[in-house]
C-alpha positions as CSV (number, residue, x, y, z in Angstrom):
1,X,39.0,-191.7,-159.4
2,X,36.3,-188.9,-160.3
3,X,32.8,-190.1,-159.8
4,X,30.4,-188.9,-162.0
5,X,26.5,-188.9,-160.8
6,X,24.0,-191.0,-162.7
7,X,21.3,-188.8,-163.7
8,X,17.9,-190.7,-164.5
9,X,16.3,-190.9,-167.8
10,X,13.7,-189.4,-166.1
11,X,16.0,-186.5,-164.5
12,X,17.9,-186.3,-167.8
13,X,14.7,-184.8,-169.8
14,X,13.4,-182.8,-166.8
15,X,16.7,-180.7,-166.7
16,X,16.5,-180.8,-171.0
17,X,12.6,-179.2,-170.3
18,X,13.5,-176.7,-168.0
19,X,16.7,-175.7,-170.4
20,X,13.9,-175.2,-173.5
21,X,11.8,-173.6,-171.1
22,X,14.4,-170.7,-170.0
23,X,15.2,-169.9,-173.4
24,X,11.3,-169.9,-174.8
25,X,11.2,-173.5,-176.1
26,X,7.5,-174.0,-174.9
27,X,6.7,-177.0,-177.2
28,X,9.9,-178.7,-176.8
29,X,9.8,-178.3,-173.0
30,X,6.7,-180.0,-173.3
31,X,8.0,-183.0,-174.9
32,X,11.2,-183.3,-173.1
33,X,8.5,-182.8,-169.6
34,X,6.3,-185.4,-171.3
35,X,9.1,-188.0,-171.8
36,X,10.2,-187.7,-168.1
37,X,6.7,-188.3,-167.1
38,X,6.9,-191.5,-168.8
39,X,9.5,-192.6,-166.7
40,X,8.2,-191.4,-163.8
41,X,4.3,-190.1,-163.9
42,X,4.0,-188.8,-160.5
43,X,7.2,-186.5,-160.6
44,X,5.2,-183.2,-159.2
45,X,8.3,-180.9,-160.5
46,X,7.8,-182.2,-164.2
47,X,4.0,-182.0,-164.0
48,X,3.9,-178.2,-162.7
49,X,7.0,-177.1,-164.7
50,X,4.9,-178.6,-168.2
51,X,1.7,-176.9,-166.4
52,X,3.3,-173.7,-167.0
53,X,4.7,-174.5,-170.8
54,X,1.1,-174.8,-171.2
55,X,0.0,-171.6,-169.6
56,X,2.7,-170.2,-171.6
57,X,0.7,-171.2,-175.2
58,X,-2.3,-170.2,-173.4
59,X,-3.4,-174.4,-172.9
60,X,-4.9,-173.2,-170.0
61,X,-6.9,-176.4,-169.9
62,X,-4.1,-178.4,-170.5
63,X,-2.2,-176.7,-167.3
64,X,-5.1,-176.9,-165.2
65,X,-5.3,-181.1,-165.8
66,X,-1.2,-181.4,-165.2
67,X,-1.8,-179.4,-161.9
68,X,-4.4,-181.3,-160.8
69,X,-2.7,-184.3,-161.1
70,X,0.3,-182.6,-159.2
71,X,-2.3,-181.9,-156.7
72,X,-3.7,-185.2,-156.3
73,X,-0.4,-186.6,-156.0
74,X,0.9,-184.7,-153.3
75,X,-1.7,-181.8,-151.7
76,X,0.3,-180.2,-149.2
77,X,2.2,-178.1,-151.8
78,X,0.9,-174.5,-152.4
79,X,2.4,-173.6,-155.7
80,X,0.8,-176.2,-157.6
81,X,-2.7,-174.4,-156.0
82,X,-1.2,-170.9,-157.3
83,X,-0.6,-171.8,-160.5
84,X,-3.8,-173.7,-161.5
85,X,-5.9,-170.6,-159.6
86,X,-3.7,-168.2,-162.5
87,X,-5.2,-170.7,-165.2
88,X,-8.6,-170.1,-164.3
89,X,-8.3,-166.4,-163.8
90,X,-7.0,-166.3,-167.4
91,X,-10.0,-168.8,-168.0
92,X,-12.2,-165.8,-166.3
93,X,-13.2,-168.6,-163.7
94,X,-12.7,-165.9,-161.2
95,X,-14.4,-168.1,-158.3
96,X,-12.8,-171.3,-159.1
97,X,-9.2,-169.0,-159.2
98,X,-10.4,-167.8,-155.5
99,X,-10.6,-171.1,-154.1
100,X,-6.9,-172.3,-155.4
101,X,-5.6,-169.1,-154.0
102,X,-7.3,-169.6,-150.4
103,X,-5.7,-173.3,-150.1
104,X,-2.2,-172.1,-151.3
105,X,-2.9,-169.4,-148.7
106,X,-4.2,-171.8,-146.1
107,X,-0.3,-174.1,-146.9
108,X,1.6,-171.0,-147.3
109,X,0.4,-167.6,-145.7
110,X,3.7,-165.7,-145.9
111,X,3.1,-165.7,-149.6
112,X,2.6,-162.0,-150.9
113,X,1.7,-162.8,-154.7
114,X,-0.5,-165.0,-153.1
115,X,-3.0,-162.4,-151.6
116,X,-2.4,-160.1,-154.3
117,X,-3.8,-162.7,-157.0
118,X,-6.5,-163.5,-154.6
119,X,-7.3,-160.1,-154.4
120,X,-7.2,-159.1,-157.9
121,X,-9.3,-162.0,-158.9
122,X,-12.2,-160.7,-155.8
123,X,-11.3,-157.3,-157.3
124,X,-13.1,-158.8,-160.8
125,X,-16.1,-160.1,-158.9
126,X,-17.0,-156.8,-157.0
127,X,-16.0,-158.1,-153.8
128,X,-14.3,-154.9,-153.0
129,X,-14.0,-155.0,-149.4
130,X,-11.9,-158.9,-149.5
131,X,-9.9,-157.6,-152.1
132,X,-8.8,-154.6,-149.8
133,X,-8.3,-156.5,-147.2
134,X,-5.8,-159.0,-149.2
135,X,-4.3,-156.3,-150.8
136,X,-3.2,-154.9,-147.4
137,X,-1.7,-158.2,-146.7
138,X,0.1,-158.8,-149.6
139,X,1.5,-155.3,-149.0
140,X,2.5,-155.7,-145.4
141,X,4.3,-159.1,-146.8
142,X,6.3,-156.9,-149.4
143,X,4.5,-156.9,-152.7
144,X,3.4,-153.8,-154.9
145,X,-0.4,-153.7,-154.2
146,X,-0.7,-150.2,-154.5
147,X,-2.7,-150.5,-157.7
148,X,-5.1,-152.8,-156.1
149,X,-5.0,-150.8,-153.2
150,X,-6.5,-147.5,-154.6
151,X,-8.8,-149.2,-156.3
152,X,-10.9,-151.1,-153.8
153,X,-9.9,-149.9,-150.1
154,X,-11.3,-146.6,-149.5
């Protein structure tokens, strides 16, 4: 007898979403996201994976409110802090992106993208020497910060 797994409806329209998603199907992931959220509203997956359809078609608002809520649900997670810290850099909310880097930093500190995106964003508020120092970091963890690097550490 071969058993098959019973995939939620929930489950069933996450994995649809992240299929749309891979091949550039922002709007659709969105729906097929948005229909698994009805099943299950405080699926943290589903809510940071539409967060970044929305980034995607620049709904940078939109992404920051489904990664809040991902937050709020469940605040020991740095990614969710990453990728709402990207919205607001692309919002130009530069100090507001500094904080959600720090706290994805403070869950995760062996994240190199992590200090690099904090740097960069302290790089665009003239707060050379931090942005030095977390560009070293993100270096010594394996990332390309060389850019960074010869801009602000002397």
């Amino acid at each position: 007898l071969l058993v098959i797994p019973f995939l939620s409806f929930s489950q069933v329209f996450f994995e649809s979403g992240n299929v749309k998603y891979i091949n550039g199907d922002y709007s659709g992931a969105i729906i097929d996201f948005s229909q698994a959220l009805r099943d299950n509203p405080n699926y943290v997956q589903v809510l940071s994976n539409r967060a970044a359809c929305k980034a995607k078609l620049k709904d940078y608002y939109g992404a920051i409110t489904d990664l809040t809520k991902a937050i709020d649900i469940d605040p020991n997670i740095a990614l969710p802090y990453f990728n709402r810290a990207r919205a607001k850099y692309d919002l130009k909310e530069y100090k507001e992106a500094i904080i959600d880097f720090t706290k994805a930093i403070e869950i995760d500190s062996n994240v190199a993208d992590f200090y690099l995106a904090r740097g960069i964003s302290k790089y665009m508020l003239g707060i050379f020497e931090d942005a030095c120092k977390d560009g070293l970091k993100a270096r010594n963890l394996g990332a390309d910060a060389s850019a960074l690097i010869k801009i602000v550490c002397n």
